[in-house]
N, C-alpha and C positions, 0 to 999 in steps of 0.2 A: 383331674390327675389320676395316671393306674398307680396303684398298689399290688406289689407280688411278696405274698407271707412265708418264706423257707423256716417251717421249722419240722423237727421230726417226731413231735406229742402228738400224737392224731387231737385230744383232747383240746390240748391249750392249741394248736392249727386253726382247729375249726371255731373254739371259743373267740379267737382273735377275727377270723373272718365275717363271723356272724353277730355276734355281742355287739359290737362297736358300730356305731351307729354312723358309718360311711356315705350312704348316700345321703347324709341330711350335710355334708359339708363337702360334696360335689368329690369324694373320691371311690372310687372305682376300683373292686379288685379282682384283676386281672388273671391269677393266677395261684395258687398254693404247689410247692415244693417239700418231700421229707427229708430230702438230705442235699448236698452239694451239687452230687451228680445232674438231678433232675431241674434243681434251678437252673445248671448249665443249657440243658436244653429248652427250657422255657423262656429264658432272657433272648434267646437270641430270636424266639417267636413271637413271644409279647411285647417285647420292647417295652418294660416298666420304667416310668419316670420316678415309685420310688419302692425302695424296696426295703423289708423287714426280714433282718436276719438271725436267727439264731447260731450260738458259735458251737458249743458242743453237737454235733451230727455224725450220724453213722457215716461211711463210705465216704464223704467230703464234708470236713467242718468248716466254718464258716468262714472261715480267716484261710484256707485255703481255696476254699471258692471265690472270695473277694480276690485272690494274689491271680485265679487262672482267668478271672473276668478282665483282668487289667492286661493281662498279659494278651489275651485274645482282644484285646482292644473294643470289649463290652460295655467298659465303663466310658461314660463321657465328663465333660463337665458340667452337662443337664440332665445328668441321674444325681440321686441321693440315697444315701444307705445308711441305714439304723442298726446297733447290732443289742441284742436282748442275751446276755452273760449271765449264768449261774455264778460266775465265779469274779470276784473281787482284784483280777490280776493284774498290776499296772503293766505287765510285760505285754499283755492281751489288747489292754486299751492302747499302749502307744502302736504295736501294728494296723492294730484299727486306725490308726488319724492317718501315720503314715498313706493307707490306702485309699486317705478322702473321706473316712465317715463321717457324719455329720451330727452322729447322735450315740452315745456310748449309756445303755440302759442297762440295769441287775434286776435279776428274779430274784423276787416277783414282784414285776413292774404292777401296776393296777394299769385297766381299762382308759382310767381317766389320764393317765404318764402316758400311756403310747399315744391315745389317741393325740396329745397336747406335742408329742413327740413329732408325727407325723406332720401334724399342720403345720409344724416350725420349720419342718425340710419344705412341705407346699409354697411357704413364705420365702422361704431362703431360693427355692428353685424359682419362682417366681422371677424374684430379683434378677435371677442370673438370667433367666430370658430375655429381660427387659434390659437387662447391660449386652446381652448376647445381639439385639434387636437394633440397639444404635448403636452399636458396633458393627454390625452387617452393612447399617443404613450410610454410615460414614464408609465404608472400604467399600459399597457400591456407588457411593457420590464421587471416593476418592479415585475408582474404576474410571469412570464417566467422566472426568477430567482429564483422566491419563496423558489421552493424547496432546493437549494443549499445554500438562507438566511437559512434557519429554520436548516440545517445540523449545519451551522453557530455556531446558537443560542447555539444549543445544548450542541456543543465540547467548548463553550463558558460557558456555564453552567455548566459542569460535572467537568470543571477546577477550579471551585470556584470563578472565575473572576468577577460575577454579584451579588451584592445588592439584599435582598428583591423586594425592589420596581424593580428593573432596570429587574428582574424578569418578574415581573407582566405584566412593560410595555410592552415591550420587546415582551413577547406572542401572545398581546395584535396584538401590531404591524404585526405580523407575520400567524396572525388569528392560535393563539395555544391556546384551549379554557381552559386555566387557571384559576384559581380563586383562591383569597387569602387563603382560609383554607382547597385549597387542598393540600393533602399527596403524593407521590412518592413511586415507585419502583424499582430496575433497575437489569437488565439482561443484561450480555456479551455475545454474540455468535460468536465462531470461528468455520472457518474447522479444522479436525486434520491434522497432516502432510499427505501427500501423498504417501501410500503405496510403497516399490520398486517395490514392481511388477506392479504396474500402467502404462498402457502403452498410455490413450486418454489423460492425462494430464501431464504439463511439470512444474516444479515450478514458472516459468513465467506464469502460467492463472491461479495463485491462485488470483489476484486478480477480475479477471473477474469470478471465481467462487464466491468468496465470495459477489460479486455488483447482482452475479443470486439466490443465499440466501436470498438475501435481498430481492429481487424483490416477492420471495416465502414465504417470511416472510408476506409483506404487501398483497400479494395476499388470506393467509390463516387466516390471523389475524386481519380483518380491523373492526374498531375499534376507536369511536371519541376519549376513553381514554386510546388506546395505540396509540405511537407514534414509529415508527419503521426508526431509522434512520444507522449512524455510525459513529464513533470515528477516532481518528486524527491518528489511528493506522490500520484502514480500520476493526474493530471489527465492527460485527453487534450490536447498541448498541436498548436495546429494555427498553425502558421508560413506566411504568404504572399510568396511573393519580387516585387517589384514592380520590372520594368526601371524603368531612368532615363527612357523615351518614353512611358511608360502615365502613361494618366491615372489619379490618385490616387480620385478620387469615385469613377469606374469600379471599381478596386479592392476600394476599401472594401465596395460593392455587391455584387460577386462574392463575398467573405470572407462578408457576411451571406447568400449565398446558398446557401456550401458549409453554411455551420453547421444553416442551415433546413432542408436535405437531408438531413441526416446526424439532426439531430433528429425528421424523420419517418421517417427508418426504424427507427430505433432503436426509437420508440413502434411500427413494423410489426413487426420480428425480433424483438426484446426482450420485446416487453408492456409495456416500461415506459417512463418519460420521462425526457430529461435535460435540461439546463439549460445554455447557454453566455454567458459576459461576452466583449464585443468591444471591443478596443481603442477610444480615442475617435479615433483616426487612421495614416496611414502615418506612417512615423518611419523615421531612416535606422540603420543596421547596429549603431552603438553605441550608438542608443536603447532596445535590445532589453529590457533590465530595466524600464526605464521603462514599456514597451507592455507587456509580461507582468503586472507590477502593476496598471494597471489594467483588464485585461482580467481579474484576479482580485477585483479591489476591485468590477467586476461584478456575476462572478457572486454575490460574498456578495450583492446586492442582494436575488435572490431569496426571502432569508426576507421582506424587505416586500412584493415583486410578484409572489409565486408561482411552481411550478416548471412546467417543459415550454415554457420561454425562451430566447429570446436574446435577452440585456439590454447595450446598447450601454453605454459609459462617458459619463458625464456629471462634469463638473469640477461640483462643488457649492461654494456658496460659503460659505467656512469659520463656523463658528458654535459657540460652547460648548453643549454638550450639557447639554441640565434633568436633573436628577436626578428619578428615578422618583417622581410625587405620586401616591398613590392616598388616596381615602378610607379615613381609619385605621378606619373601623365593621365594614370590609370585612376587613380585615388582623386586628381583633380575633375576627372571625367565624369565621373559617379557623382561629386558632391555637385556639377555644375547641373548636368541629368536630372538631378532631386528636385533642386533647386525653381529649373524651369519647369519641374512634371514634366518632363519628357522620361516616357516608363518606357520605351522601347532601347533608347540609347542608356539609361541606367539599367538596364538588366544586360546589358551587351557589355557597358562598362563592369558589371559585375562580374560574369562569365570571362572574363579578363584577367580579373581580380582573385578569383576562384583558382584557376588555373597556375599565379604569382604562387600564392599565400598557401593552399591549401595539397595541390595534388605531391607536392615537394616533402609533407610530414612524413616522418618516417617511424613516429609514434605518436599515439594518444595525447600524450604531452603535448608536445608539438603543436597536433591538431586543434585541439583546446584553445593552446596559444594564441593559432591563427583565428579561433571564434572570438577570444577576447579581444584580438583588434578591430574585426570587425564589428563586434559590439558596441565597442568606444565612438568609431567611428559613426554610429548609425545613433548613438546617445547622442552626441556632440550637435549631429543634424536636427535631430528632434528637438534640443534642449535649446538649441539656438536660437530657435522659431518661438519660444515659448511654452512648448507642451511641453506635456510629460511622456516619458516612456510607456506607461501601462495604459495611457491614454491611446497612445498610436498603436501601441502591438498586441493590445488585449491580453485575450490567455498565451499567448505567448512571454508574455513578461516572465514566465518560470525560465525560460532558457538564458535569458538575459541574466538571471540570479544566481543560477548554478549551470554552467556549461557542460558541467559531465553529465546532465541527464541527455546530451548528444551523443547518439551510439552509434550511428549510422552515417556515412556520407550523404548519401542521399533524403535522409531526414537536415542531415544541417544544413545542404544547398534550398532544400525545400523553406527553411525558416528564411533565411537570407532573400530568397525570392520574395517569401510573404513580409518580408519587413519591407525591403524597397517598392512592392504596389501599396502597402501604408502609408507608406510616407509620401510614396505620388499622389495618393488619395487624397492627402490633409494640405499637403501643397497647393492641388486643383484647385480643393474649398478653398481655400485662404486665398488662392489669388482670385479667384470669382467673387469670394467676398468683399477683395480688397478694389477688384475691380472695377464693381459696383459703387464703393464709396467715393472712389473717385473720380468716375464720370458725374454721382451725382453731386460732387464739388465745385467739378466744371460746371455743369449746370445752374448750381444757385451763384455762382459767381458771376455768370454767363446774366443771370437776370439781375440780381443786384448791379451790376455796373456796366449796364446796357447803354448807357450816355458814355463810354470810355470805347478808347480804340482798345478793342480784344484780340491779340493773334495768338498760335500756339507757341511762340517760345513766353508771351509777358504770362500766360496761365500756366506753363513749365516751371517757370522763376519762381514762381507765387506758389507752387502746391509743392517744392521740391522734389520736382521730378524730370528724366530725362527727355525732349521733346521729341523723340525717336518712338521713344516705349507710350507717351501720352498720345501720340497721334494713330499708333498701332489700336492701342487699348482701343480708343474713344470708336474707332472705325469698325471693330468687333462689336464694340457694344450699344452701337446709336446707327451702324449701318449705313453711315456718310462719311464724308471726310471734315474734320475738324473746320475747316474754314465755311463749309456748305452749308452746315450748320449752322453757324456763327451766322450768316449773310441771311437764310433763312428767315434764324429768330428777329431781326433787325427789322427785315422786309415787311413782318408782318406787322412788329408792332409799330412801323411806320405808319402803316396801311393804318393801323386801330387809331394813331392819332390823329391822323387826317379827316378819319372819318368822323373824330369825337370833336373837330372843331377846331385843331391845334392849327399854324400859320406853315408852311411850308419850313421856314428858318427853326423855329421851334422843334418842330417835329425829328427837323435832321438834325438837332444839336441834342436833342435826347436819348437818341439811337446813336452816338459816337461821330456823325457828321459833321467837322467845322468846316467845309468848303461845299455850300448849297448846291453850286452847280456840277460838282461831283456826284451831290447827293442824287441831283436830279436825274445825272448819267447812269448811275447805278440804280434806280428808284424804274426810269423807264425801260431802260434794259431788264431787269426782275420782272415788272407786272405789264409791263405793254403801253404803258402811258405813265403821261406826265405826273406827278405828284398832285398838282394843283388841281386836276379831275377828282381827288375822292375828296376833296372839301364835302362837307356836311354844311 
């Protein structure tokens, strides 16, 4: 710690700087002054942390020098000042506290009073660094957060959550330079979906694209009364502050001008486009929910008006929304399509269906509408079969739950495609699989009751099935025709029991033949000879 000693005894001066045994309790003196004047000019050299004053001095006394240090803003609140009084004045001492003293002493103090004097301002100044020090350390943590308070504020604001006042403050707190008769504007800005053919981005870095928007936002647009943050939904949200003297049309004008900006660069930097909804006007401080809503209701716009926008707010006037008409020929065509996996004539039936339901919305509404029927319809298909939804459409299943994350036409036609090659997919299997159990039914039935006359409609009857669709199947999947088959397996195991010893009547009454001499006709027509040749 420095020590600087004003007093004007040369005597008691030098007694005080040299007597007292300063460097055995780590203080340091910096400095000696004999009157006011000179301390004046040493304080602001030395910069003493504490200081010993005497009050009676020629040319400036003490309590005059103390009022011009404060005045000149010498004093802080990590100095400390002692003052050593000849005289017993309470008038004396109370300007001394007023000024911050820390220690009010009379001559003749002893060696041992200052010195105990001094160490109790070391101890007290002490303190006050140590509170001065987590207080720096907290207003530099509370710095270092700022930015994530003021996001805070924001998503706190836009929600309707805050008071006028609690507004004001609030900003106030967060250094947002607000003022009570300023006006607002407010901008959304999203990326649009991500093209299929995209191959540097994955739907996992949309949201690190949209944090580098942002970042290209405040880089292009900086600005004390814009404030360029984002919403609790990772939107870019872009706040305009509009004095109380500005003109409003002006405003509006420049807000559609930041957005345009910021939307062409985005399509330069990025490669890609995004889309912004603009409030339909200025609105004052506690309209802020109001303006963000429809600055949202927007940009939903854009699945009717396309993306790489900025789509102003327009108040529509209110109207019940049609329930989705499409020609039911259309709707029967699709589920028949599905049905059979045939994916060319269901995406044809859809493109159909597309054109009914969807090109006709004339808002967002609307469009939605038409995704909820077609969702029903495509759940209905799924649900029918037995699966599930999130089984068939995968990570798609998010669109299926909430329809407004569709913002695009051409992201929603893109879904609808990838739902119907789904569902042709799981169709295929399932009829392959089914196909297979069914020929291999034919078949063990085909061996278990080889002594029975088998044609394709008594194996149709028996496995409840049409003998149209069973003769098609069997013929894809064995690569003969049903009866060829049949006549085949018979021939042979005729063949096997002739050879193993069996009588000709026998033989043919166990392979399905009661009329031998038919067996015989059919037996030598098959293998080129008579039956009674492969006796064993």
């Amino acid at each position: 710690m420095n020590l600087m000693i004003v007093e004007d005894e040369p005597r008691l001066r030098n007694a005080l700087a040299h007597n007292i045994p300063w460097d055995k309790h780590g203080i340091e003196v910096v400095g000696m002054a004999s009157n006011g004047v000179e301390a004046l000019e040493l304080v602001s050299r030395k910069k003493p942390d504490i200081m010993l004053i005497d009050v009676q001095m020629p040319e400036m006394d003490g309590l005059t020098l103390l009022g011009e240090l404060r005045s000149r803003q010498e004093i802080s609140k990590l100095m400390k000042m002692i003052i050593l009084s000849g005289h017993d004045n309470f008038e004396f001492a109370q300007i001394a506290l007023e000024y911050g003293v820390s220690k009010y002493l009379l001559k003749p103090a002893g060696e041992e009073e200052i010195l105990e004097a001094v160490l109790e301002a070391r101890q007290q100044l002490r303190g006050d660094l140590e509170q001065w020090q987590r207080k720096a350390a907290l207003e530099q943590k509370w710095k270092d957060n700022l930015p994530y308070l003021q996001n805070l504020f924001f998503i706190q604001w836009i929600s309707g959550k805050y008071t006028r006042q609690d507004i004001l403050s609030k900003s106030r707190e967060l250094y947002i330079p607000l003022k009570e008769h300023d006006r607002i504007a407010v901008a959304v800005v999203d990326l649009d979906p991500l093209p299929e053919h995209e191959t540097r981005f994955q739907r996992g870095d949309v949201e690190l694209l949209q944090f580098t928007m942002q970042c290209l936002a405040k880089e292009l647009l900086p600005h004390p009364s814009r404030w360029i943050t984002s919403d609790s939904g990772n939107l870019l949200l872009l706040v305009l502050i509009v004095e109380e003297d500005q003109d409003a049309k002006e405003a509006m004008l420049r807000l559609n001008a930041d957005v345009s900006k910021l939307l062409s660069q985005t399509r330069e930097v990025l490669k890609l486009t995004a889309s912004a909804g603009i409030c339909a006007s200025i609105g004052t401080i506690e309209e802020m929910s109001l303006l963000y809503v429809q600055a949202c209701r927007a940009l939903q716009e854009r699945v009717v008006y396309g993306h790489d926008l900025a789509i102003p707010y327009r108040e529509q006037l209110r109207r019940d929304i049609q329930g989705v008409i499409v020609q039911q020929n259309l709707e029967k065509a699709l589920e028949i399509a599905l049905e059979t996996a045939d994916e060319s004539k269901a995406l044809e039936a859809l493109k159909g269906l597309w054109e009914e339901a969807f090109t006709r919305s004339e808002s967002s509404d609307e469009f939605h509408e038409a995704v909820l029927y077609m969702n029903s319809f495509f759940t209905r298909m799924i649900q029918k079969q037995g699966w599930t939804v999130k089984r068939v459409v995968g990570e798609d299943i998010d669109y299926f739950q909430n329809v407004k994350l569709l913002s695009t036409k051409m992201q929603t036609f893109s879904l609808l495609e990838r739902t119907v090659k789904h569902i042709v997919a799981f169709m295929s299997e399932q009829r392959k699989t089914t196909s297979n159990q069914v020929v291999k039914d034919i078949l063990n039935l085909l061996e278990e009751e080889m002594d029975q006359e088998i044609t394709l409609h008594t194996v149709a009857d028996r496995l409840y099935v049409n003998s149209s669709y069973l003769s098609r199947l069997f013929k894809q999947e064995m690569g003969v025709v049903f009866s060829t088959y049949v006549l085949e397996r018979k021939m042979e195991r005729a063949k096997s029991l002739l050879q193993d010893g069996f009588k000709v009547y026998d033989a043919a009454r166990l392979v399905g033949y009661r009329d031998v001499s038919y067996f015989t006709k059919v037996f030598r027509k098959y293998w080129g000879v008579n039956p009674g040749e492969f006796k064993g």
